[in-house]
N, C-alpha and C positions, 0 to 999 in steps of 0.2 A: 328778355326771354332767351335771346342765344346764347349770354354770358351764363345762363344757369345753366344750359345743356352743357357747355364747357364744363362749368362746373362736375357737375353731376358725371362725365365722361372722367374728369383726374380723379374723382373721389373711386369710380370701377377701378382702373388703372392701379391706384396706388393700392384697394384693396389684392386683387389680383397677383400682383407683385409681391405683395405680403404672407398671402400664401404659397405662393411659389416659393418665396424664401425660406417658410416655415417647413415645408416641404422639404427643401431640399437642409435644414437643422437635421430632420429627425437621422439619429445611429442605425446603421443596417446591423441587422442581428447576426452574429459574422458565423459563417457555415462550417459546422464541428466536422474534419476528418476524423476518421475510426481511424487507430492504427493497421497498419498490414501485417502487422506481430504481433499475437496479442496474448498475453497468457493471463488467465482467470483462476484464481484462485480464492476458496471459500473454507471458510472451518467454523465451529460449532461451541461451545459452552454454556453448562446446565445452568448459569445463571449469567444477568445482564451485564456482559460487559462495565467494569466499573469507568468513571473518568478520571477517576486519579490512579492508573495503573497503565501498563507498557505493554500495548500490542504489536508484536514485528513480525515481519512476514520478511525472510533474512534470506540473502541468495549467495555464492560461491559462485563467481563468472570468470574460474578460471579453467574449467573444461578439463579438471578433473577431477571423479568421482572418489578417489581415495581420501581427500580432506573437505569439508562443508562446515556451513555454520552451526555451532551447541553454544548451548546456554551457559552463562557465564555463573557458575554457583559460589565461588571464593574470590576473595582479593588477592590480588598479583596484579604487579606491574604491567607484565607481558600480557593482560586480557583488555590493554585496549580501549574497549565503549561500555565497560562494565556489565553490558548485558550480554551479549553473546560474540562469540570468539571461531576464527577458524582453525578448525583441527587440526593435527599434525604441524602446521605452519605458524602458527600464535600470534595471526597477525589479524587488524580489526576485518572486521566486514564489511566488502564493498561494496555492495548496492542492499539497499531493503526501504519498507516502507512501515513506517509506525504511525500505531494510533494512541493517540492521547490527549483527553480534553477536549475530546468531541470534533476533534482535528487530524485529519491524513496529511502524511507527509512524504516525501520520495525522496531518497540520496544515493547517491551515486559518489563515491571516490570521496567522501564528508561534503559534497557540494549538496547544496538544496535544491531539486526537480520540480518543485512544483507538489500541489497536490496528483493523484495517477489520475488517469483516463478518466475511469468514474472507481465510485468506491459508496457500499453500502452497508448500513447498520441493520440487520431483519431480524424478524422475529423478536422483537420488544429488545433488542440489544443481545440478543442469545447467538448468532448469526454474522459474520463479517464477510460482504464477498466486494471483491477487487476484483477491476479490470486494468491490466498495467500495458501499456507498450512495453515490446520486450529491443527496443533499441534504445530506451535508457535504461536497460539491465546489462546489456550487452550486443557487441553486433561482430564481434570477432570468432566465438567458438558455437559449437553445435551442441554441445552437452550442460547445463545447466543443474546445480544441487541448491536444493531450497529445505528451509528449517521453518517453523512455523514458533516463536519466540515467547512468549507470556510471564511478565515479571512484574511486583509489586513496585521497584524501586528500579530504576535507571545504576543504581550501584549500589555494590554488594556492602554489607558492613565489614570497616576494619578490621583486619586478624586480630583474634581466629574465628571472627566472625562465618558461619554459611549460607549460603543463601538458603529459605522453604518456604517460601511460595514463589514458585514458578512454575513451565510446565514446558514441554518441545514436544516433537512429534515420537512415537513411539512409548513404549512404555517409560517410567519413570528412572533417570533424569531426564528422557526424552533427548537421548545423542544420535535419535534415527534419521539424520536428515535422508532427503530423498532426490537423487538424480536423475535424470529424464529429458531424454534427447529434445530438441529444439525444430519438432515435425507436427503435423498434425495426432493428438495422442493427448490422451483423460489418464489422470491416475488418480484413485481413490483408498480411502481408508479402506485397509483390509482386516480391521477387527483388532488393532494394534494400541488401540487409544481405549484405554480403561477410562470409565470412569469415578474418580476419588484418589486415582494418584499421584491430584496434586490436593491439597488440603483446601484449598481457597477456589470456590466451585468458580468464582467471577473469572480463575486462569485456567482452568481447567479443561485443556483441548480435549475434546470427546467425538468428534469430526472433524475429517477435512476432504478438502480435496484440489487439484489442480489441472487444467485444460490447454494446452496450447492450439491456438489457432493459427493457422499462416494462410491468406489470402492471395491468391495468382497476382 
């Protein structure tokens, strides 16, 4: 009779132990920071984003307004990433975030970031809104110029090929990128985005807009 209480006492034990180990397997669901910089940007087209086409949301972080990124419409050497190019200076674009294939993606300097913060598809695919940390955009100047990008192809056709279906911010070619200091501050479409001036309604920017946050 005592060797069964034995018993029956290792067989708790070993259970016990078993869950405690089991216990201490499971993954702690590890705890998401929000950026302390955060800039939000969203834009709009009359139809569902396609997957096999190039959405960039293109930035200029070098804190000055006079050159930003446009859209790459011809082939030249000097344009770089084939899809959009910085003004004045003709050199690629250094930080942006593309969508394509149902995938976000973030680069900085041609290095890969990660997908952003969060990033979503709404309104049946008509809709794209990003939440980015603005310290893998930049964390050295105050002034930030941002393009909103939309291209059928990643590169333009060989001369004298031109690019037509694309779309940027502004009217059509859409070379209105937009500068905006790095403080608390919303800017929105001011009526500047026609829509049908790009031909291919899936690039067709017809909204936007951009929010910087900064947290104490």
């Amino acid at each position: 009779m005592l060797a069964r209480v034995h018993t029956n006492i290792k067989l708790l034990v070993l259970l016990g132990c078993s869950l405690l180990l089991g216990c201490a397997r499971t993954p702690r669901v590890p705890t998401v920071v929000a950026p302390k910089r955060q800039l939000i940007v969203e834009f709009a087209l009359p139809a569902p984003a396609s997957p096999n086409y190039f959405y960039f949301v293109a930035f200029d972080n070098d804190g000055d307004p006079a050159n930003g990124p446009v859209p790459v419409t011809a082939w030249s050497d000097a344009m770089g990433s084939g899809w959009g190019i910085i003004s004045q200076r003709n050199v690629r674009v250094p930080a942006y975030v593309v969508y394509n294939q149902g995938r976000f993606s973030q680069y900085l300097n041609d290095q890969y970031k990660g997908p952003p913060f969060q990033a979503q598809v709404l309104d049946g695919g008509r809709r794209i809104r990003l939440t980015l940390d603005l310290d893998l955009i930049t964390t050295s100047v105050s002034l930030l110029s941002m393009n909103i990008i939309t291209v059928d192809t990643e590169f333009p056709p060989s001369p004298p090929g031109v690019r037509v279906d694309y779309d940027g911010l502004g009217p059509f070619p859409g070379n209105d990128y937009v500068s905006f200091p790095l403080a608390n501050s919303t800017l929105r479409n001011l009526g500047d985005e026609t829509e049908g001036d790009c031909p291919e309604p899936t690039l067709d920017i017809v909204d936007w807009s951009a929010e910087v946050r900064i947290s104490p």
